[in-house]
C-alpha positions, 0 to 999 in steps of 0.5 A: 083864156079858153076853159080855164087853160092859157092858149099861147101863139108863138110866131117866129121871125128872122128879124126885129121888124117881122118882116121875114119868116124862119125857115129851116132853122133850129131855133130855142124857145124859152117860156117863163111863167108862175103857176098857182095851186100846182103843189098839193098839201096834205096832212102828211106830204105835199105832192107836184102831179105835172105833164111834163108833155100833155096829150094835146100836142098834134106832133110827136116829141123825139126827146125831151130833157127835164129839170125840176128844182125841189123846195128842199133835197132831203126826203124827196121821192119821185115817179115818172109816167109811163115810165116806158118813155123813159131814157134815163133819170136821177135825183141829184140834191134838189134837182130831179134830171130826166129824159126821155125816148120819143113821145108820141103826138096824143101822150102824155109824160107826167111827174109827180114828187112826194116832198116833206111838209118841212119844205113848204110854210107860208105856201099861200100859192099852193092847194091845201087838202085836210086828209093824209095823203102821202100812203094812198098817193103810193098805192096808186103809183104801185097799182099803176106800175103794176098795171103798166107790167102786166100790159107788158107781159100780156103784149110780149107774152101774146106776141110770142104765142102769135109768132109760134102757133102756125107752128101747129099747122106743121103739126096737124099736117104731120098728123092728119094731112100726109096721104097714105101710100097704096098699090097703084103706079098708074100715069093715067086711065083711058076709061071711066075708073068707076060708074058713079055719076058725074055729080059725085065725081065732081064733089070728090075729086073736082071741090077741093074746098069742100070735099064731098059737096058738089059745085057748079061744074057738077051741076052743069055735068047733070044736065049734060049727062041729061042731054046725052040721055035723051031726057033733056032735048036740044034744038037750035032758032035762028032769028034775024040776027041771033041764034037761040039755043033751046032746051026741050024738057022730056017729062016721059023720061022722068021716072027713069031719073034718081032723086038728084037728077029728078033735082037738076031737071025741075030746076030748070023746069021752074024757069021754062014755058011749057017744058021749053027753055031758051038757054039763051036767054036763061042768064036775063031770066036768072039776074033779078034778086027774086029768081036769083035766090029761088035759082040758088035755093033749088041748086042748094036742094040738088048738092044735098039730094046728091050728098043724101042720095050718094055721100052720106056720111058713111061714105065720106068716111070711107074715102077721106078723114076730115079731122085735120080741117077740123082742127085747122078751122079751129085754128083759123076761127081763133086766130081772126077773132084773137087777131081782130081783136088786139089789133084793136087793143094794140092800135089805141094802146099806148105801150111800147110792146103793143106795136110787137103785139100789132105786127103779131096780130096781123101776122097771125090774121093773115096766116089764118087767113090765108090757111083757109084758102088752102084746098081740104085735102091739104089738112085732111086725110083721103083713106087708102080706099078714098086714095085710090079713087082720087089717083084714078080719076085724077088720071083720067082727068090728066088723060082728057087733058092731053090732047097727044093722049087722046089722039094716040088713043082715040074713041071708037065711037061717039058715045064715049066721047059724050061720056068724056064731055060730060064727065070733062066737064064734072072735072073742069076740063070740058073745054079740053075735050071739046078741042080734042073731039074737034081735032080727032073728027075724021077718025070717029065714023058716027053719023051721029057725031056730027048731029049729036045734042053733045056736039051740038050743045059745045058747038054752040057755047051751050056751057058758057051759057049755062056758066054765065047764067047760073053765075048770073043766078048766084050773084043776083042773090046776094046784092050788096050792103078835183079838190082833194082828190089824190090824183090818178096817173094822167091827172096832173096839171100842166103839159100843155099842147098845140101844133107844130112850130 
């Protein structure tokens, strides 16, 4: 006895002695026994609430048979619960037949039968309750059949709606995401499309994810373009085993600098000695949690003084419609909150629809996932205006990638090729036109071109540093983190439960 309940051990043996355990058999197991207080008496009906399986079994049951053999055959009434296990079930006479589907292991298949009060006298062995019973036992199978139907047309009905709805995305592409035609039939530009600075043609053309908000490659493009002019100087010391790279500040030129790039040059400011900064050692200098975020704080003050400065509002308008990713953040927000939470629903529920809603949800999940990993411009709209400006400076990204371009068109002079490094690296191709420069040498006659700070700085992997450190940077600042109740469906007695044989 444990709580009230019979705990039974079944052990299975080959022969009488028990020397010899089953093995890969299919064996009957028969089990007798008289229960008391199993039959509930009312005023006005009795009533059998019973598990046929109990939720206390470890292991599923893949069909079960039942037969229940009533007092009497007339006037009988039966419920069978959840009735979704069920494979088929009658009443013949006064034997009730059912079977079911699988039941899985923590679930429970329960019967309860309204029988005449006629069928029962002397009951002794049975519970007896001074109250009508038979109308209040009714509502309740009803309100939990009910409550069974709903769940269903929710699970099949939100199913549906999670199949169907990435369905909208073609609409809102249709709608919001196709690129207007314009007059341009150019393969690629050899000059610079437009005098905008390479911040804001980083942020246009080079962030997909977030057009019109500079990224790193923008950053790290300022500063060369600082290079170039002078504003930041470059030398190279040698020590016994290692070469630094060094970074003069130039605090004369400052007032000729726009507000963004007065940003980028105090940045590096705040990590150097005397206006003198060791690239080399920036990446150390930046990978402590405290530098890291002031690092992240000053970079985050520079994208909004470039936006402020050359891409308010207005301007974005006039180049790209961001209402279609409006619509898809919409959808992608909804979608996650909605699929995290009927995973959750679905997983502890026990309706057989709610394993259609569970593969749904996770459908929907990654749908709306992935969505958000697509480049802006997929749901959004460049105007013809906007259009224009990405195919130009697209081709001139194609051009300085081409090398076999390049060397039929080579630069005149050095200080194009500068400009091609600086606004190579604002469109993540810097590496490209540095392999191109290194080929074309001979046929740039520039006596600075060899001892330029441009040159120099790519000769001594000045951009890897700066990547590496300011990356340093980002990741440093973010580190890691009973009696005469009426009997509720589940409440009968019975069922059992246990391990496997």
């Amino acid at each position: 006895d444990q709580n009230g309940q019979k705990r039974l051990k079944v052990y299975l043996w080959a022969d009488e002695a028990h020397t010899q355990k089953i093995h890969n058999q299919k064996v009957t197991v028969r089990y007798s026994y008289d229960m008391k207080n199993v039959v509930t008496l009312y005023n006005d009906v009795g009533s059998l609430q019973y598990k046929l399986w109990g939720e206390n079994w470890e292991c599923e049951v893949l069909k079960l048979t039942c037969n229940i053999h009533l007092p009497g055959d007339n006037g009988n009434s039966y419920y069978l619960n959840p009735e979704y296990y069920n494979l088929s079930d009658s009443i013949s006479g006064n034997t009730i037949h059912a079977q079911t589907k699988e039941i899985p292991s923590g679930k429970f298949y329960e019967l309860q039968v309204l029988m005449p009060l006629d069928d029962f006298s002397n009951a002794t062995n049975a519970k007896h309750v001074n109250a009508d019973g038979k109308e209040q036992i009714m509502q309740k199978q009803a309100n939990y059949k009910g409550g069974v139907s709903f769940w269903g047309t929710v699970f099949n009905a939100l199913s549906a709606i999670f199949f169907i709805s990435p369905l909208s995305l073609i609409f809102i592409y249709l709608k919001y995401g196709r690129e207007p035609k314009v007059d341009y039939e150019g393969i690629y530009e050899r000059e610079l499309p437009t005098d905008d600075p390479p911040s804001v043609v980083n942020a246009l053309i080079n962030n997909k994810n977030d057009i019109g908000t500079p990224n790193l490659k923008g950053f790290e493009a300022t500063i060369m373009d600082l290079i170039d002019r002078k504003v930041i100087g470059l030398s190279v010391e040698s020590g016994e085993h290692t070469k630094d790279m060094i970074l003069e500040l130039n605090r004369d030129k400052i007032d000729e600098l726009s507000k963004s790039e007065r940003s980028a040059f105090n940045l590096l400011a705040t990590f150097s000695e005397v206006n003198t900064l060791n690239l080399s050692r920036l990446s150390s200098t930046l990978n402590n949690e405290y530098n890291g975020k002031l690092f992240v704080e000053k970079l985050d003050d520079w994208k909004e003084d470039v936006k402020n400065e050359y891409l308010n509002d207005g301007r974005i308008s006039r180049y790209f419609n961001d209402k279609g990713n409006s619509f898809k953040s919409a959808f992608t927000a909804l979608g996650i909150i909605l699929a995290i939470i009927m995973v959750i629903i679905s997983v502890f529920s026990s309706h057989p629809a709610a394993k259609t809603t569970l593969i749904a949800s996770i459908f929907l999940g990654a749908v709306s996932f992935g969505i958000t990993l697509l480049p802006e411009d997929i749901f959004g709209q460049w105007t013809k205006e906007g259009r224009l400006y990405y195919l130009k400076w697209n081709n001139f990204r194609k051009f300085l990638s081409d090398n076999s371009l390049i060397k039929e068109h080579p630069p005149e002079s050095i200080v194009i090729w500068n400009k091609y490094l600086v606004y190579g690296t604002a469109l993540g191709v810097a590496d490209k036109v540095y392999e191109s420069m290194k080929l074309n040498m001979p046929r740039v006659h520039d006596d600075d071109y060899y001892y330029g700070d441009l040159y120099t700085f790519h000769s001594y992997s000045g951009l890897m540093l700066l990547n590496s450190a300011f990356n340093n940077g980002i990741s440093a600042a973010n580190p890691s983190s009973d009696g005469g109740s009426f009997g509720d469906i589940g409440g009968g007695s019975g069922g059992g439960g246990g391990g496997a044989f």
